[in-house]
C-alpha positions in Angstrom: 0.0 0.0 0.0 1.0 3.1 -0.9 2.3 5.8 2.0 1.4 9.5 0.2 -0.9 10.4 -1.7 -1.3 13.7 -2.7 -4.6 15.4 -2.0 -6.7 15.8 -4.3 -5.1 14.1 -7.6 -1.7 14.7 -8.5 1.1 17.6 -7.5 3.7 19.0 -10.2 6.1 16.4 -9.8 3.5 13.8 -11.6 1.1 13.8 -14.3 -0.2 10.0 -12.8 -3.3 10.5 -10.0 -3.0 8.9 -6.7 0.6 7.5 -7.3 2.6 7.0 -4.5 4.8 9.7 -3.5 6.7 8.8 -1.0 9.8 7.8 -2.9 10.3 11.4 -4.6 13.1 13.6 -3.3 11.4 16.3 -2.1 14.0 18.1 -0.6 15.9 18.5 -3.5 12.5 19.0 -6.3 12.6 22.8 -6.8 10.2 25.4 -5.7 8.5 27.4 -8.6 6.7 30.6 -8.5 3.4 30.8 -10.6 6.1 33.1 -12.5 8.4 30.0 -13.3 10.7 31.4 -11.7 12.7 29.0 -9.5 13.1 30.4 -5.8 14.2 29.3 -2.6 14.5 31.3 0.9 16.1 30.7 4.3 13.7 30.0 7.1 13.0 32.6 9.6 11.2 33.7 12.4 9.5 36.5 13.8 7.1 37.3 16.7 3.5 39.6 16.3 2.5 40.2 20.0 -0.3 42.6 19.3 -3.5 42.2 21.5 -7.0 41.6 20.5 -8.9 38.9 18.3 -6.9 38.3 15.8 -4.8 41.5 16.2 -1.2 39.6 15.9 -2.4 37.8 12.9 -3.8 40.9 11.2 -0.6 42.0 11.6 1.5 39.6 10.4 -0.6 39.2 7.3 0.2 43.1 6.7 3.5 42.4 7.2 3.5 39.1 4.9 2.2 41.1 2.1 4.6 44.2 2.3 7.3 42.2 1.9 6.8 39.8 -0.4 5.4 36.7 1.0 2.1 34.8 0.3 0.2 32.8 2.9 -3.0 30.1 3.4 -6.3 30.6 5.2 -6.4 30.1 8.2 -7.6 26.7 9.3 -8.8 25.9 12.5 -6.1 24.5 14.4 -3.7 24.4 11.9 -1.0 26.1 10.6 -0.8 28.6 8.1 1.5 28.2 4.9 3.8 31.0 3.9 5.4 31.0 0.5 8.1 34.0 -0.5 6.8 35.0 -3.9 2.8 35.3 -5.6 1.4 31.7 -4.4 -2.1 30.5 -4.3 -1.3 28.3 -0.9 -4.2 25.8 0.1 -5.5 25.6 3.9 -3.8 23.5 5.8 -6.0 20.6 5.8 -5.8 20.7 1.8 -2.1 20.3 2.1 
């Protein structure tokens, strides 16, 4: 039995449905704008501490946006995905 599927049909990697994924190389596959343009960027963090529903996120979507980045709904208790670069980026759950 296969151990990955992707959701929902088939990722860029593969033009087969449902195939198992698990043996492609992820970390290596490159990561593509909707520009084609190939792009990569070094992991960072950084804290919003505002207060008030959903003040801090409000904020960090401002700040997302002014510098470049795309991100996902928001998904219950999920994360949200953050892409740097114009990305459509699924919930979480869709992932």
């Amino acid at each position: 039995m296969p151990n990955y599927y992707p959701k929902g049909g088939r990722c860029r990697a593969c033009a087969s449905r449902h195939d198992d994924c698990s043996s492609l190389p992820f970390e290596t596959m490159p990561v593509r704008r909707r520009d084609q343009e190939q792009t990569m960027s070094e992991p960072f963090q950084k804290t919003f501490d505002q207060t008030g529903t959903f003040e801090a996120l409000y904020a960090c979507q401002q700040w997302l946006t002014a510098n470049g980045y795309s991100y996902s709904s928001t998904c219950r208790d999920g994360p949200v995905g953050v892409m740097k670069g114009d990305y459509g980026i699924a919930k979480w759950r869709n992932l």
